[in-house]
C-alpha angles and dihedrals in degrees: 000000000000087000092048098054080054087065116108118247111267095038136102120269127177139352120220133183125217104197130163094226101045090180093053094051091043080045097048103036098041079058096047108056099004093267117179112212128221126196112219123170111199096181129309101352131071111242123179120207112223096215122194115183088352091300115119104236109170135358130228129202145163101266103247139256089258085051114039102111085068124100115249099267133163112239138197141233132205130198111249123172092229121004094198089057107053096044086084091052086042091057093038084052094055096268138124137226106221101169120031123237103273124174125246111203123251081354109080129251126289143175127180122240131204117216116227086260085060099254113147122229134180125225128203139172112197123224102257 
């Protein structure tokens, strides 16, 4: 993820897939636009890197036990400079934290927000 912590805040990141059959997505979506895939392990969960001309370009992963009652969907991240400090502007503004900022290691730290029409975003700020 070394090209996406070089976006400028504000802007969109990186892509990423949940899915509850990870080698049928990697199957289907390799086949689909000539993906490589990668597999990376930051820390207790599988991740696969989707690769294209040797650049990461999305991520894919099994949705998670807090999730699982959610459908397989693809989600977006945005650059902020501190993800802690702007939750409270995103709540005064309408919006929800549903997930609460967590770390990703040698990554950076994200949560994921809800706009007041009930659109989910995710929000990073990269390790510098």
């Amino acid at each position: 993820m070394s090209e996406t912590a070089l976006k400028p805040i504000g802007a969109f990141s990186w892509n990423e897939l949940m899915t509850t059959d990870v080698d049928a997505a990697k199957a289907y979506y390799g086949d689909l636009f000539g993906w490589g895939m990668q597999k990376f392990e930051p820390g207790e969960m599988e991740y696969t890197m989707a690769t294209l001309g040797g650049q990461e370009i999305a991520g894919i992963m099994a949705i998670p036990k807090e999730a699982a009652d959610m459908p397989p969907s693809w989600g977006a991240y945005v650059t902020v400079a501190d993800v802690d400090a702007l939750l409270p502007r995103a709540t005064t503004l309408g919006g929800k934290v549903i997930v609460p900022p967590h770390d990703i290691p040698d990554v950076g730290r994200f949560a994921v927000i809800q706009d007041p029409q009930g659109a989910m975003l995710s929000i990073i700020s990269y390790k510098k």
